[in-house]
KOLDRENDO-47533 format. One line per field, with one value per residue (C-alpha): residue in three letters; residue number from 0; x, y, z negated. Coordinates in steps of 0.1 Angstrom, whole numbers. Example, Ala and Ser with C-alpha at 12.3 -4.5 7.8 and 13.67 -1.06 7.14 Angstrom:
res: [ALA_SER] .
n: [0_1] .
x: [123_137] .
y: [-45_-11] .
z: [-78_-71] .
This chain:
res: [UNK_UNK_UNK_UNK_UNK_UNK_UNK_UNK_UNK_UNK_UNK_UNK_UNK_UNK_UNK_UNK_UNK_UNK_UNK_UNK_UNK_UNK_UNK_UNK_UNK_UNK_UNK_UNK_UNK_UNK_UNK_UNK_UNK_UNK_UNK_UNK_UNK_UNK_UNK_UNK_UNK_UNK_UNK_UNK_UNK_UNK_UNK_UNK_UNK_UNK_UNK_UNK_UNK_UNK_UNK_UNK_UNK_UNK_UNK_UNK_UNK_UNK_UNK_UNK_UNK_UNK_UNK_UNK_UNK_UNK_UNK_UNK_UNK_UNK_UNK_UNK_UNK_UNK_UNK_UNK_UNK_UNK_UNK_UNK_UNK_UNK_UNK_UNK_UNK_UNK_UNK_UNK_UNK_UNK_UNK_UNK_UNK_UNK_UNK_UNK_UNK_UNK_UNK_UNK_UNK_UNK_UNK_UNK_UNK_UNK_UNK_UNK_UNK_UNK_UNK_UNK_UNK_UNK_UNK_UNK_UNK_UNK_UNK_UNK_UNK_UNK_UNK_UNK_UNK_UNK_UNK_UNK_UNK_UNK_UNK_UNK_UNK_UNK_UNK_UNK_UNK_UNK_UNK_UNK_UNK_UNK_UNK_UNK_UNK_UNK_UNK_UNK_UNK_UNK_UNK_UNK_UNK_UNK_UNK_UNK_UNK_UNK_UNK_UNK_UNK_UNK_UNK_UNK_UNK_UNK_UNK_UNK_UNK_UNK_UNK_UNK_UNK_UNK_UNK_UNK_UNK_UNK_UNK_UNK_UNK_UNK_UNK_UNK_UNK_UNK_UNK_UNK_UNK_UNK_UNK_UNK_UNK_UNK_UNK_UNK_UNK_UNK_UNK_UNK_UNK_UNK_UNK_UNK_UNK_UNK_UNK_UNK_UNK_UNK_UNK_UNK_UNK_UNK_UNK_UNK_UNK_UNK_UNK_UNK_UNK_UNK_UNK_UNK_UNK_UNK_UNK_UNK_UNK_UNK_UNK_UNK_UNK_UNK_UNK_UNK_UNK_UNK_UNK_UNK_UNK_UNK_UNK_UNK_UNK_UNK_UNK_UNK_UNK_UNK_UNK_UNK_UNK_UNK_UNK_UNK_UNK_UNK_UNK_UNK_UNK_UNK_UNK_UNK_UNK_UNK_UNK_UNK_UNK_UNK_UNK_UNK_UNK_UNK_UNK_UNK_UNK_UNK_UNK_UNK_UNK_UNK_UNK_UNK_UNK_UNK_UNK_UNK_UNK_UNK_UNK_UNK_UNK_UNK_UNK_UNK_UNK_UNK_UNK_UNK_UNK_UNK_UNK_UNK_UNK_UNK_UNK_UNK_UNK_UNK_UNK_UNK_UNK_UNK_UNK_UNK_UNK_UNK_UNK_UNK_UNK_UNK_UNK_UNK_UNK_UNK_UNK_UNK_UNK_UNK_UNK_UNK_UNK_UNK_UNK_UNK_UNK_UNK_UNK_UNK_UNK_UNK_UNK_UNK] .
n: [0_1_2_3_4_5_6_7_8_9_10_11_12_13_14_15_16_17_18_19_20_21_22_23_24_25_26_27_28_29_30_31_32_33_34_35_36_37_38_39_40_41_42_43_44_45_46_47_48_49_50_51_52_53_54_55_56_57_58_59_60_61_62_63_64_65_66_67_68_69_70_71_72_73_74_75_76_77_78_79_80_81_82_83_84_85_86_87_88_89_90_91_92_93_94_95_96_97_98_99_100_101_102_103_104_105_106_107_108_109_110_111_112_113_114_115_116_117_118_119_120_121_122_123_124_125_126_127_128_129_130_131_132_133_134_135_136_137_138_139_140_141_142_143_144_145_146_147_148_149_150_151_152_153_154_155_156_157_158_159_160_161_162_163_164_165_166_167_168_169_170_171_172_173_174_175_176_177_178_179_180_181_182_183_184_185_186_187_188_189_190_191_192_193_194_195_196_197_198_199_200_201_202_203_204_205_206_207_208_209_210_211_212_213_214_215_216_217_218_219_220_221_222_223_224_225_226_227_228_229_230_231_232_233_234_235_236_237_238_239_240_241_242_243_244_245_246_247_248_249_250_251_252_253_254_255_256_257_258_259_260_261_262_263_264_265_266_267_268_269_270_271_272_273_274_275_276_277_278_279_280_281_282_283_284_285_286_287_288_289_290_291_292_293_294_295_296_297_298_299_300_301_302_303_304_305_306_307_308_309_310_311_312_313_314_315_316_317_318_319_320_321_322_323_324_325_326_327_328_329_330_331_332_333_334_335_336_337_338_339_340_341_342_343_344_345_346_347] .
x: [-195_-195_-227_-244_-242_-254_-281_-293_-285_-315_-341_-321_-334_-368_-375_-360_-383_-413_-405_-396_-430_-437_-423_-459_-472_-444_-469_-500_-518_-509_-533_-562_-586_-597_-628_-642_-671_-686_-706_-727_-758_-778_-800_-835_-862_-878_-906_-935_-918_-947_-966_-947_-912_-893_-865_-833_-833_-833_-840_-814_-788_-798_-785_-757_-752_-758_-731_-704_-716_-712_-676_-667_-680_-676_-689_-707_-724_-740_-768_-779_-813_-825_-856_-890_-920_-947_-926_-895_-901_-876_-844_-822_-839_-830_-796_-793_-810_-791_-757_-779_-769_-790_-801_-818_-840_-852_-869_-863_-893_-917_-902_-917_-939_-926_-962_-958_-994_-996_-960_-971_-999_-983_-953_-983_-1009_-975_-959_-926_-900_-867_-833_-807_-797_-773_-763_-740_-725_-720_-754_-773_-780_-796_-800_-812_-823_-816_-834_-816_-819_-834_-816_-817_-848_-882_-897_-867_-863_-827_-819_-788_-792_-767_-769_-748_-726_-713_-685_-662_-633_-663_-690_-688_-712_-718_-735_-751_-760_-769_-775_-790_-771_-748_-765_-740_-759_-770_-729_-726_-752_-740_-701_-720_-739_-707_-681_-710_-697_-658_-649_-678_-650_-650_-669_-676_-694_-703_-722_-737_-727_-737_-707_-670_-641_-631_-665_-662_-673_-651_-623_-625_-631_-599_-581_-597_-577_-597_-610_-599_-608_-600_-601_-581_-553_-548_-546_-534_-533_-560_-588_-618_-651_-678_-706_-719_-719_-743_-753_-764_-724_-697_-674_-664_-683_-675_-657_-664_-661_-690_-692_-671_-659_-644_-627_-628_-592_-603_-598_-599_-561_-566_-563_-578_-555_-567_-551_-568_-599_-606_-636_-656_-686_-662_-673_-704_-725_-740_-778_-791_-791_-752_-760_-738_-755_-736_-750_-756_-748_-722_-692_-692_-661_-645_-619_-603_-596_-585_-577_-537_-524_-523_-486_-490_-509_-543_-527_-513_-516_-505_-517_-531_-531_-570_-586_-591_-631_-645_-680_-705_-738_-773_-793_-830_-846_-881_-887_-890_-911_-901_-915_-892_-877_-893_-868_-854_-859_-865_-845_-845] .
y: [1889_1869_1847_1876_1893_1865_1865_1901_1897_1878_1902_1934_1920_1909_1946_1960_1935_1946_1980_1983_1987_1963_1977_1976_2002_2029_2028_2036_2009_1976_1980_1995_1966_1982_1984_1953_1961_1935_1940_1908_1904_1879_1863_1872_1845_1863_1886_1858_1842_1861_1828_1797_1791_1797_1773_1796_1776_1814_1795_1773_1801_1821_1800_1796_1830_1837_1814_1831_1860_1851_1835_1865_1892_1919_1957_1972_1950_1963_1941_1940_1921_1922_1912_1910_1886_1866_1833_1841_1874_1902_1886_1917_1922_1883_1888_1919_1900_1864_1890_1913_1943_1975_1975_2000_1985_2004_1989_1994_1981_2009_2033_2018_2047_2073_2076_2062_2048_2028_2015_2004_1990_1968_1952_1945_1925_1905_1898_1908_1938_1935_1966_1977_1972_1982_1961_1976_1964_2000_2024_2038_2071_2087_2071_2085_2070_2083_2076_2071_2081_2053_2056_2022_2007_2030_2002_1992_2015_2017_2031_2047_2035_2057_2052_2075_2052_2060_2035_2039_2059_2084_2091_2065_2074_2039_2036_2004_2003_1977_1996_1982_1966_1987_2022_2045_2074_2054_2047_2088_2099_2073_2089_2123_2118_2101_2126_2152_2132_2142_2161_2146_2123_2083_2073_2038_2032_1992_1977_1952_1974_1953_1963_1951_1980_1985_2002_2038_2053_2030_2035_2073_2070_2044_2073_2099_2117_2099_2072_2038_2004_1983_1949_1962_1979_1945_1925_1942_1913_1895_1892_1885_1876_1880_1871_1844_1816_1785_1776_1745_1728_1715_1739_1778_1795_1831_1853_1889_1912_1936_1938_1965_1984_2021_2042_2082_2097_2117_2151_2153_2148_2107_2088_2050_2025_1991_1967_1937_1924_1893_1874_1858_1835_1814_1778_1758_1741_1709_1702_1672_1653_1659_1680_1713_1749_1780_1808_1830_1835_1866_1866_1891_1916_1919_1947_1958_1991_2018_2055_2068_2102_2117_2110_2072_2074_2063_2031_2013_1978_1956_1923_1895_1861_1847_1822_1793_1784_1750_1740_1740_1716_1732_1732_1745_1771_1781_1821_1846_1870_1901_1942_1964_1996_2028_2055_2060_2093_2102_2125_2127] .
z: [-2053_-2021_-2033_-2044_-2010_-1992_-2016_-2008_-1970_-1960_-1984_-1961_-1929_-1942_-1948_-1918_-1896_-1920_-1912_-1871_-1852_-1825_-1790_-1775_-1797_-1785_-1754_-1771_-1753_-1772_-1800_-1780_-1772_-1739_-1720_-1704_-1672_-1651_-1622_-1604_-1584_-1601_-1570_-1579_-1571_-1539_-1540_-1545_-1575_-1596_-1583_-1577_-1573_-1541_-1552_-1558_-1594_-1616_-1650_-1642_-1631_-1656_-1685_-1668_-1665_-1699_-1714_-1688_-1704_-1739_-1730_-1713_-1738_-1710_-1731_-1700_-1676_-1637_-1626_-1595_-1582_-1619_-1617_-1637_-1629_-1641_-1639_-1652_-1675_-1677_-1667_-1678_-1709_-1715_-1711_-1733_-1759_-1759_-1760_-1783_-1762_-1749_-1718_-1690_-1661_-1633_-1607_-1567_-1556_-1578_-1554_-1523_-1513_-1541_-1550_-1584_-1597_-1559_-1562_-1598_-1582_-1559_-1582_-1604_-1580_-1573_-1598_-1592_-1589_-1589_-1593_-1607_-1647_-1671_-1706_-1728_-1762_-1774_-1778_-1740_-1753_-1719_-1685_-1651_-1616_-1581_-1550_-1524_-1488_-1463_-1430_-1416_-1436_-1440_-1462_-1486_-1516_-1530_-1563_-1582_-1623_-1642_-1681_-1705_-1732_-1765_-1770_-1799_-1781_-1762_-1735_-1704_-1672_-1661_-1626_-1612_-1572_-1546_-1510_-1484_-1456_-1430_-1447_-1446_-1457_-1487_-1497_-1490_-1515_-1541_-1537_-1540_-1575_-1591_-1577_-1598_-1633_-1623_-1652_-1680_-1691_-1678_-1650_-1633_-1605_-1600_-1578_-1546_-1514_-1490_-1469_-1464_-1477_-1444_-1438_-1429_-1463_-1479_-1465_-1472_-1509_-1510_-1490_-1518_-1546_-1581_-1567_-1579_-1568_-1595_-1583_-1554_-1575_-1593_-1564_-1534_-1506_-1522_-1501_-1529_-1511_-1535_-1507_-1494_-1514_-1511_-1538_-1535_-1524_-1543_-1528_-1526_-1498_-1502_-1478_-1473_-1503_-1511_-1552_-1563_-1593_-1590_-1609_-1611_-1624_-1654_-1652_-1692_-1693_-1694_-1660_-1661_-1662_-1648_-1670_-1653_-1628_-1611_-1599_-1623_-1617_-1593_-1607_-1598_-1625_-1628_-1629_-1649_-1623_-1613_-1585_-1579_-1585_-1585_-1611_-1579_-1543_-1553_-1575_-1605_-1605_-1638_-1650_-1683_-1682_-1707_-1705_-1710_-1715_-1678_-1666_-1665_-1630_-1621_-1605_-1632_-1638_-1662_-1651_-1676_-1665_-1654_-1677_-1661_-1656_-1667_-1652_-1672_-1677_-1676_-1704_-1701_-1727_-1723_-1714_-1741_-1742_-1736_-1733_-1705_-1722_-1707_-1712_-1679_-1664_-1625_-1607_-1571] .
């Protein structure tokens, strides 16, 4: 009797183990992947790069950036200073295709006048225009531009890209920005068109501000009801400089944060729940000849976020531990050729 109860014992608690759910899934959050969003400034090549190079090294930084990409599999990605010209081709439709993503492209610099045929024009006789993008993994079913107000600069069109985003849990307004330097009014209108998507379900508004977030506007959207600064939720007391870095030095040079990632609280009974962000792009690479070159003179924000029943607060964090970076040798590909997409739609 003895022998045959050991026997059965250890069959008992084989079951009972098959049986219990894991304690993460009680949560509802251990078995959802999550959404991973990126935002970075790229460092175009300058404005004459439709004719010679100006020596920022893009084909150089640009595979680089492409294999962070690939190892980072982000599912949305902002660009900023994506740009499109005669030497280089369309640098955001290169990236969508070595990820084979979808991408939108809008560029700033056909909005120079507002007079479209003469803005064409000019981008064409040099060669060159340069904006905002969007890559996603999941399908861009509808995207829209913005112009943005000019208070500071007459001659320096900024742009607002927003791109709608089936993923496989529902609709994401994803917004990409990079405002011009110390133009408040620019910040303002951008908070106004993505406080207009509160209530369409998630919203994320990425971007190259050009200013610190103890700027005026940025301070009031921290102090806002909704808004969420990811990066800053994860690490409070972390300063994060993602500007200025030479690129060209063995050794970090970054200091002032102006690459951001925010949050609205849903008001479709799910609040965002930042599970993660850090700075990304942190490493230099190495040129054929040994020399140091960083992929760009910003750091890219990355988050992982996901959306919980309302209740578990807009500021929760569960933290993951960063991967650490290795750097990375250069290898050169020749351009591909490549044809811009033409769905995005105007709006002033």
């Amino acid at each position: 009797m003895v022998n045959r109860i050991s026997h059965t014992l250890p069959w008992l608690a084989a079951i009972l183990l098959l049986c219990t759910p894991p304690a993460h899934a009680e949560d509802g959050r251990g078995t959802s992947p999550g959404l991973r969003v990126l935002t970075y400034n790229l460092l175009h090549d300058g404005p004459w790069s439709g004719f010679f190079e100006s020596g920022t090294q893009l084909a150089e930084r640009l595979d680089m950036t492409i294999q962070e990409l690939q190892r980072l599999q982000p599912d949305v990605i902002a660009l900023q200073e994506a740009s499109d010209s005669r030497k280089h081709g369309n640098v955001p439709q290169r990236i969508a295709d070595a990820l084979g993503y979808q991408m939108v492209f809008e560029p700033a610099t056909q909005h120079i006048f507002g007079i479209s045929l003469l803005d064409r024009l000019i981008t064409s006789a040099i060669g060159f225009k340069e904006g905002p993008a969007i890559v996603s993994r999941y399908p861009i079913v509808a995207s829209e531009v913005y112009d943005l107000p000019r208070c500071q600069r007459r001659v320096d069109p900024r742009i607002l890209l927003r791109a709608e985003i089936h993923a496989p849990d529902g609709p994401i307004q994803v917004f990409s920005a990079h405002t011009s330097k110390g133009d408040d009014c620019q910040l303002q209108r951008v908070g106004e068109l993505f406080r207009e998507h509160r209530g369409t379900g998630r919203a994320i508004l990425m971007g190259d501000f050009n200013t610190g977030e103890q700027s005026t506007v940025l301070t009031e959207w921290q102090k806002e009801s909704g808004f969420i600064d990811a990066f800053r939720v994860a690490n409070p007391g972390v300063s994060g400089g993602t500007v200025w870095q030479d690129i060209y030095v063995e050794w970090p040079t970054a200091d002032r944060r102006v690459d951001f990632i925010f949050l609205f609280d849903g008001s479709d009974n799910k609040s965002p729940v930042v599970r993660s962000s850090r700075l990304v792009f942190d490493q230099p690479g190495r040129l054929p000849n040994g020399d140091a070159l960083w992929p760009s003179d910003h750091r890219g924000v990355f988050a992982e976020i996901d959306a919980a029943h309302a209740g578990n607060g807009p500021s929760e964090v569960a933290i993951e531990k960063p991967p650490v970076n290795t750097v990375r040798q250069l290898t050169q590909h020749a351009p591909d050729p490549v044809n811009p997409l033409s769905r995005v739609t105007y709006k002033k």
